[in-house]
N, C-alpha and C positions, 0 to 999 in steps of 0.2 A: 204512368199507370201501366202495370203489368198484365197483358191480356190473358186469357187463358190458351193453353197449351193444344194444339188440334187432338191427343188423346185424351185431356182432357173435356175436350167438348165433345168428342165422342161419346166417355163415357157418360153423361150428361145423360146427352140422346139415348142412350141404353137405360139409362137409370140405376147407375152403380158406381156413381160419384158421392163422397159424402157432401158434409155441408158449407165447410170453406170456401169451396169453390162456387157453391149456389149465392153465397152471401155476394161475391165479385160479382154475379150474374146481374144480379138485382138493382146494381147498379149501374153497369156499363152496357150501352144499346148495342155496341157494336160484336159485342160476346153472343147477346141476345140473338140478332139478327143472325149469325153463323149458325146458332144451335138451332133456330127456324127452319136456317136452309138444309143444314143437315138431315132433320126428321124430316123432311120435306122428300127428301132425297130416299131414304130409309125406306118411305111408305111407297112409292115410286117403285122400288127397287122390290120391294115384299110382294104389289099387284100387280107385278109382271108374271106368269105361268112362265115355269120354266118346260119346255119341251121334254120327253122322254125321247133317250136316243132310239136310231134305230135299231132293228134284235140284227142286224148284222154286223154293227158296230162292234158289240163283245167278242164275237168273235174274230173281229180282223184285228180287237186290240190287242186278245190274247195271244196272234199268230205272231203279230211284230214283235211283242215283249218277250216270244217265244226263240225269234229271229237272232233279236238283239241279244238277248242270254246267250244263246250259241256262237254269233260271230265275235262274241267278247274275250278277249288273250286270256288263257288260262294262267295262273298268279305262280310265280317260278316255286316249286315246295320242296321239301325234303331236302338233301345235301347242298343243293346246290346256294339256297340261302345263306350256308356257314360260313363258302370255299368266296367268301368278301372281306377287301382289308378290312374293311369297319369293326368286320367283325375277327378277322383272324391277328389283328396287331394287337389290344389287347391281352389275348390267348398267349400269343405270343410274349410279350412283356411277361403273363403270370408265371407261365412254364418257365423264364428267366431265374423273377425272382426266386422262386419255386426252387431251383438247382442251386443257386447262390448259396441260398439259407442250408440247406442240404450239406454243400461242402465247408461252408463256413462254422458249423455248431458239432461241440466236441464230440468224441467220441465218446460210449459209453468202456468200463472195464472190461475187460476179453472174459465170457463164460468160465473160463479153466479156472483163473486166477480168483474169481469170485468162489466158487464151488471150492476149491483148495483153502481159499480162507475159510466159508462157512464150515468144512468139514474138521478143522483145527480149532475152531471155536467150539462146535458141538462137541469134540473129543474132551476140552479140559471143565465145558459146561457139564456134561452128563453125570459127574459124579457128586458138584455138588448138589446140581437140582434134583439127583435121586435121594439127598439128605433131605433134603427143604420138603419135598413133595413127602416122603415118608414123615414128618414132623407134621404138616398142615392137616395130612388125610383129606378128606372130604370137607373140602373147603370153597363152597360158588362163591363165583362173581358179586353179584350181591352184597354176601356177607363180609366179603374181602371190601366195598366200595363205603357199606356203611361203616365197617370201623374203623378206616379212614388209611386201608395199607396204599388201595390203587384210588388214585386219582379218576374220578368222573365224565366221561366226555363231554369238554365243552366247562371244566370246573377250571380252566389257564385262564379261556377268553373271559368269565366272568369275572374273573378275580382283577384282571388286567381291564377290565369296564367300571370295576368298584374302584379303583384307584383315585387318588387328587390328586389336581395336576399336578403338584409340586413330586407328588410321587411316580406318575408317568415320566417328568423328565428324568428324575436318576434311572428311574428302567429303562430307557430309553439311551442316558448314559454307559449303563453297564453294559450294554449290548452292543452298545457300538465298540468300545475299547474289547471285549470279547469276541468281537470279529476281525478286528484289526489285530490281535493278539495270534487271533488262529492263521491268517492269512500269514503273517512274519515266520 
């Protein structure tokens, strides 16, 4: 037989045990007998008067804990926390990687060379988009989206989410051999 548990019998005696436990009670004396001693103890311990300290206790409590505050190491703060391997060898590791990634990833094209080609592209654009643009006249966005010249943002990703799968793989196809095409 499994006795009850001392916070169990505790709560007993407080009266904030449910009923499971009462049901073992009711049967085993020796459960019983403990939960006697306990309340026993309980009421023992409730009609003792406890003494008020004396009025010069607070204040010799508040001196010591007053004491103890001040003779307690101030907690090391500010720089000097950082200047620990703990803490400076990952720092160190990042700032690594950090310069790695930095010399290892390409360069972008030099300003000049980009500005020279856009300036040779705009020179042999500008005469035909002065034809187009005098043909369109006053022509929005809009009206160019609904009759279907420019393409919608976000009208690829749909198109490409309406697909079956049997039609995702050839795109998927074609795109590969057109990468591999560009790259040769």
């Amino acid at each position: 037989m499994t006795h009850l548990t001392s916070a169990e019998l505790i709560d007993i005696v407080e009266g904030t045990l449910d009923a499971s436990p009462q049901q073992h009670l009711d049967t085993c004396t020796e459960c019983r007998q403990q939960v006697a001693d306990l309340a026993g103890v309980l009421s023992e311990a409730l009609a003792v008067a406890v003494p008020e300290p004396s009025p010069l206790f607070w204040g010799q409590l508040s001196q010591r804990v007053r004491t103890a505050i001040d003779t307690e190491p101030l907690a090391a703060g500010g720089w000097s926390r950082w200047l620990r391997w703990p803490v400076l060898a990952p720092i160190a590791a990042l700032a690594l990687i950090v310069v790695a990634l930095a010399v290892s990833l390409p360069r972008e094209v030099p300003m000049e060379s980009a500005v020279a080609n856009s300036e040779a592209a705009a020179s042999t654009l500008d005469d035909g988009f002065a034809v187009v643009a005098d043909l369109v006249g006053d022509f929005d966005w809009e009206t160019a989206v609904s009759a279907g010249l420019i393409v919608a943002p976000g009208a690829a990703d749909r198109a490409v989410l309406e697909l079956t799968a049997l039609e995702q793989q050839e795109l998927t196809r074609l795109l590969q051999a057109e990468l591999t095409r560009a790259k040769s």
